[in-house]
MMTF fields as JSON, N, C-alpha, C and O atoms, coordinates in Angstrom:
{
  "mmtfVersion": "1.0.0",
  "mmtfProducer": "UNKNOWN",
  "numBonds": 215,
  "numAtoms": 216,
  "numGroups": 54,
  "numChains": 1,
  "numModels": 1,
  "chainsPerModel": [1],
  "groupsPerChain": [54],
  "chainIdList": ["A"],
  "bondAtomList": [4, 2, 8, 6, 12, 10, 16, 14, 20, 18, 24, 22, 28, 26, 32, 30, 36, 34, 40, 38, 44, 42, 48, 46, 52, 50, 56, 54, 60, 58, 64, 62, 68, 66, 72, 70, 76, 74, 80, 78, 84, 82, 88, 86, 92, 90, 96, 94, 100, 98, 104, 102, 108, 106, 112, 110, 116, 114, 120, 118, 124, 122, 128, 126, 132, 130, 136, 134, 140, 138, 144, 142, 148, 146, 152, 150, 156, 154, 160, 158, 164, 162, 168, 166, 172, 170, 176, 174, 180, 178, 184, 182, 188, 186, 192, 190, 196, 194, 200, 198, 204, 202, 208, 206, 212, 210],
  "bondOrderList": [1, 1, 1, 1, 1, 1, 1, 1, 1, 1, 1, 1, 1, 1, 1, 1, 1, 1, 1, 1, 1, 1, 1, 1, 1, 1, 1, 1, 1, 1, 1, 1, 1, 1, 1, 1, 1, 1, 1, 1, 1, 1, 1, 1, 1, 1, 1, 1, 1, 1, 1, 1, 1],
  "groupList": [{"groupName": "UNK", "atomNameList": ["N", "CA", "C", "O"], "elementList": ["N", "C", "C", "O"], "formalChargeList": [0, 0, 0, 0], "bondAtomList": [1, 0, 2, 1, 3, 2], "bondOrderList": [1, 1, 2], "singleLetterCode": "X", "chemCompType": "L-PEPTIDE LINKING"}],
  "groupTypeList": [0, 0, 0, 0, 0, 0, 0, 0, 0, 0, 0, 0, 0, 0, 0, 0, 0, 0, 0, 0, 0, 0, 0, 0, 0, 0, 0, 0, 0, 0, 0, 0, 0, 0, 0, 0, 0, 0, 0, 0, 0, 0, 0, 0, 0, 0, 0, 0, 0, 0, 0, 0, 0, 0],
  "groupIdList": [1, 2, 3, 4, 5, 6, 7, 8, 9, 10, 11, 12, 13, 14, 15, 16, 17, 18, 19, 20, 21, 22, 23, 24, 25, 26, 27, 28, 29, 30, 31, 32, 33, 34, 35, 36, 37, 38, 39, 40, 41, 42, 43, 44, 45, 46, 47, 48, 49, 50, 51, 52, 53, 54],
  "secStructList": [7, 2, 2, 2, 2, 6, 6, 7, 6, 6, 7, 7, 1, 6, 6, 2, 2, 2, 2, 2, 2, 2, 2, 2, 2, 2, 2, 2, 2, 2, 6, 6, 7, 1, 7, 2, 2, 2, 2, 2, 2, 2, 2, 2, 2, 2, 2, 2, 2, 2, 6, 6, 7, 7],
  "xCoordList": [19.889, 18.96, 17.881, 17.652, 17.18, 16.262, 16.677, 16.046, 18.028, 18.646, 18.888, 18.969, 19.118, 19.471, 18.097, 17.868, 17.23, 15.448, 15.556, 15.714, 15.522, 15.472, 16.529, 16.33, 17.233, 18.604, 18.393, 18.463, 18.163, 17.651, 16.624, 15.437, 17.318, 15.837, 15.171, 14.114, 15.831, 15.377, 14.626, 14.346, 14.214, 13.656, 14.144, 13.521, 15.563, 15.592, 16.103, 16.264, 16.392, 16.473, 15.554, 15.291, 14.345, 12.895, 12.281, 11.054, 12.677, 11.734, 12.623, 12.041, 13.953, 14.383, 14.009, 13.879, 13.755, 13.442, 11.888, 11.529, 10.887, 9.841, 9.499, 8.662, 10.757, 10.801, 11.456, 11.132, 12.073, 12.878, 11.81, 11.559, 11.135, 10.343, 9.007, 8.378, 8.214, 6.445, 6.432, 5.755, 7.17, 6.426, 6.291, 5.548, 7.351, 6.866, 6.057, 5.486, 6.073, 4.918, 3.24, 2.148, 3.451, 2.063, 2.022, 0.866, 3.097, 2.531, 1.951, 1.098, 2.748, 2.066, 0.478, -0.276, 0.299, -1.001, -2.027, -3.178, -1.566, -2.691, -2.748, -3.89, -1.616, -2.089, -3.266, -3.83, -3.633, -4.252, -6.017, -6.988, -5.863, -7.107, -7.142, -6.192, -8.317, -8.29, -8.568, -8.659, -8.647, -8.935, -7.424, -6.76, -6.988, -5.465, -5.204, -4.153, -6.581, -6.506, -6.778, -6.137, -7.538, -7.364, -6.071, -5.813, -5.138, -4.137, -2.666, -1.88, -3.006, -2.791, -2.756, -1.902, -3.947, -4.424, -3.752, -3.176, -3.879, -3.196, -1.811, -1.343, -1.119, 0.177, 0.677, 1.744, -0.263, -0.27, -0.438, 0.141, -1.396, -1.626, -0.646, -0.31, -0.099, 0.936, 2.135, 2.943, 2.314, 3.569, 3.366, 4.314, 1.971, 1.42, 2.01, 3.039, 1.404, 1.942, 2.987, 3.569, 3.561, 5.231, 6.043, 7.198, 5.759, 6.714, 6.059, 6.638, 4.699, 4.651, 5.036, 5.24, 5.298, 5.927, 6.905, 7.296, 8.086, 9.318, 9.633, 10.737],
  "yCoordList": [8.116, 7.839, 8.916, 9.346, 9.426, 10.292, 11.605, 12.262, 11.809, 13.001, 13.164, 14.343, 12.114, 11.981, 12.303, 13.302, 11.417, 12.135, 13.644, 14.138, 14.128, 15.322, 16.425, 17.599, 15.827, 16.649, 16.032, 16.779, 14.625, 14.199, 14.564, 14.401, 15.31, 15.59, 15.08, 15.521, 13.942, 12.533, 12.014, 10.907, 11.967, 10.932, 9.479, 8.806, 9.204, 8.046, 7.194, 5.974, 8.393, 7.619, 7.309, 6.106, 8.551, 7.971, 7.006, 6.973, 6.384, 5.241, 3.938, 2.911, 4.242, 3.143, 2.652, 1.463, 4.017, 3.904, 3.218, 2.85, 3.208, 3.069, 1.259, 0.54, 0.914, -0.425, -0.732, -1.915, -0.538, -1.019, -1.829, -3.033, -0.477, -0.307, -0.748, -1.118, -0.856, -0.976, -2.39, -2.499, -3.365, -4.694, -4.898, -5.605, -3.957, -4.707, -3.529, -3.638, -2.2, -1.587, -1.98, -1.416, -2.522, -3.214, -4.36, -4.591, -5.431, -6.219, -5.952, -6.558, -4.836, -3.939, -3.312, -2.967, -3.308, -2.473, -3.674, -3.509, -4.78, -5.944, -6.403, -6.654, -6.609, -6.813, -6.454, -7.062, -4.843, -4.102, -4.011, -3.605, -4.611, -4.356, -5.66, -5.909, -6.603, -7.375, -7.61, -8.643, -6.292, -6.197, -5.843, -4.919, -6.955, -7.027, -5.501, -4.874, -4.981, -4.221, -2.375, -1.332, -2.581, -1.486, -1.047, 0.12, -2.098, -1.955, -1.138, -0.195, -2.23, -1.241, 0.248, 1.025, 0.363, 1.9, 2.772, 3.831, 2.243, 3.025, 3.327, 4.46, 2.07, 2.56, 3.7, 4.312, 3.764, 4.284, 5.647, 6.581, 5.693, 6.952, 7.565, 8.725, 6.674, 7.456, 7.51, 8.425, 6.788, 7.18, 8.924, 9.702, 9.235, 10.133, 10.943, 11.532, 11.121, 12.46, 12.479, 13.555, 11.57, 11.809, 11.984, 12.23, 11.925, 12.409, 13.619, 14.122, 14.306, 15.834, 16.657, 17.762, 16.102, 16.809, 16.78, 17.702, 16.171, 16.378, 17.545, 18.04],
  "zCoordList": [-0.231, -1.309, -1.377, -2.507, -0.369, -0.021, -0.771, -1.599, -0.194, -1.142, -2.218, -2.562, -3.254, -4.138, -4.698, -5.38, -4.374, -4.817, -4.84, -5.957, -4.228, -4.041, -5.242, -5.555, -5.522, -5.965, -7.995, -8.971, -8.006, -9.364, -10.039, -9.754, -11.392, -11.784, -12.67, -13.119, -13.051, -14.296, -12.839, -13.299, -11.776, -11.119, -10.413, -9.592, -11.053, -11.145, -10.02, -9.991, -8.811, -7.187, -7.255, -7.268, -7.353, -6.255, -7.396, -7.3, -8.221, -9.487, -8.352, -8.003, -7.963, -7.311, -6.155, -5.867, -5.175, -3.785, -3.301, -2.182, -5.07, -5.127, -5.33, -4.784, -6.552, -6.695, -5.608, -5.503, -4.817, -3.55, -2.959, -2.897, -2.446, -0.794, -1.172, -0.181, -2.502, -2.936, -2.087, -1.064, -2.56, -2.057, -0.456, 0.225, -0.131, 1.528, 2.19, 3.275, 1.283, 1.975, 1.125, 1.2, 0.78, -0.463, 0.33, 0.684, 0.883, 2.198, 3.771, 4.419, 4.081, 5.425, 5.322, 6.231, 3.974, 3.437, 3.535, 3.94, 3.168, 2.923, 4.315, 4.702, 5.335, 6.704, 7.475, 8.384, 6.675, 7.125, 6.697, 7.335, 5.284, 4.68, 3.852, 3.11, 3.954, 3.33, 1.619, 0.956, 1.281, -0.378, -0.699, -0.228, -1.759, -2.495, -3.033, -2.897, -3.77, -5.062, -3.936, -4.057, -3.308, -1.765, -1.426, -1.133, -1.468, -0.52, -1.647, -1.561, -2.614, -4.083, -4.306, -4.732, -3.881, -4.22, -3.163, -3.413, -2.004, -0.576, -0.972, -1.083, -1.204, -1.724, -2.931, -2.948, -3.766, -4.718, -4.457, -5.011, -3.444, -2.761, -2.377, -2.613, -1.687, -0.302, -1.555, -1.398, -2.576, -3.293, -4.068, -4.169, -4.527, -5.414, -4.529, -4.858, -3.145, -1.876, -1.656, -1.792, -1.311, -1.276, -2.09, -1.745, -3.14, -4.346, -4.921, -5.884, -4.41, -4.631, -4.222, -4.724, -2.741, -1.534, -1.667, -0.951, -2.3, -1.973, -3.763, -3.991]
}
Protein backbone atom coordinates (compact mmCIF):
# COMPACT_ATOMS: atom_id res chain seq x y z
CA UNK A 1 0.00 0.00 0.00
CA UNK A 2 2.88 2.36 1.04
CA UNK A 3 4.18 1.79 -2.46
CA UNK A 4 1.49 2.23 -4.27
CA UNK A 5 1.43 5.91 -2.48
CA UNK A 6 4.41 6.51 -3.70
CA UNK A 7 4.09 5.28 -7.40
CA UNK A 8 0.13 6.93 -7.69
CA UNK A 9 -0.15 10.01 -8.91
CA UNK A 10 -4.08 10.63 -8.60
CA UNK A 11 -3.28 10.02 -4.77
CA UNK A 12 -5.68 7.54 -4.36
CA UNK A 13 -3.64 4.79 -2.15
CA UNK A 14 -2.58 7.38 0.28
CA UNK A 15 -6.65 9.03 0.37
CA UNK A 16 -7.11 5.16 1.34
CA UNK A 17 -4.29 4.48 3.68
CA UNK A 18 -5.57 7.81 5.34
CA UNK A 19 -9.33 6.68 5.67
CA UNK A 20 -7.99 3.29 6.77
CA UNK A 21 -5.59 4.27 9.56
CA UNK A 22 -7.20 8.28 10.80
CA UNK A 23 -9.59 6.71 13.34
CA UNK A 24 -7.42 4.63 15.34
CA UNK A 25 -4.58 6.99 15.07
CA UNK A 26 -7.19 9.99 16.03
CA UNK A 27 -7.94 7.39 19.03
CA UNK A 28 -4.14 6.94 20.11
CA UNK A 29 -4.03 10.86 19.83
CA UNK A 30 -6.98 11.41 22.31
CA UNK A 31 -5.37 8.83 24.80
CA UNK A 32 -2.86 11.25 24.86
CA UNK A 33 -4.39 14.68 25.08
CA UNK A 34 -7.53 15.35 26.52
CA UNK A 35 -8.84 18.03 23.93
CA UNK A 36 -11.00 15.94 21.07
CA UNK A 37 -10.31 18.90 18.56
CA UNK A 38 -6.08 18.88 19.67
CA UNK A 39 -5.87 15.49 18.86
CA UNK A 40 -7.58 16.32 15.48
CA UNK A 41 -5.09 18.71 14.65
CA UNK A 42 -2.04 16.31 15.64
CA UNK A 43 -3.31 13.95 13.24
CA UNK A 44 -3.77 16.29 10.71
CA UNK A 45 -0.39 17.30 11.29
CA UNK A 46 1.37 14.18 11.10
CA UNK A 47 -0.84 13.36 7.87
CA UNK A 48 0.31 17.07 6.20
CA UNK A 49 4.28 15.67 6.88
CA UNK A 50 3.95 12.48 5.73
CA UNK A 51 2.45 12.93 2.64
CA UNK A 52 5.09 15.83 1.82
CA UNK A 53 7.68 13.60 2.51
CA UNK A 54 6.88 10.90 0.53
Amino acid sequence: MVSGCKEDVSQSAYKVLVEKYSPGIVKVCIRYMIDKEHAKDVLQDSLIKNYSEY
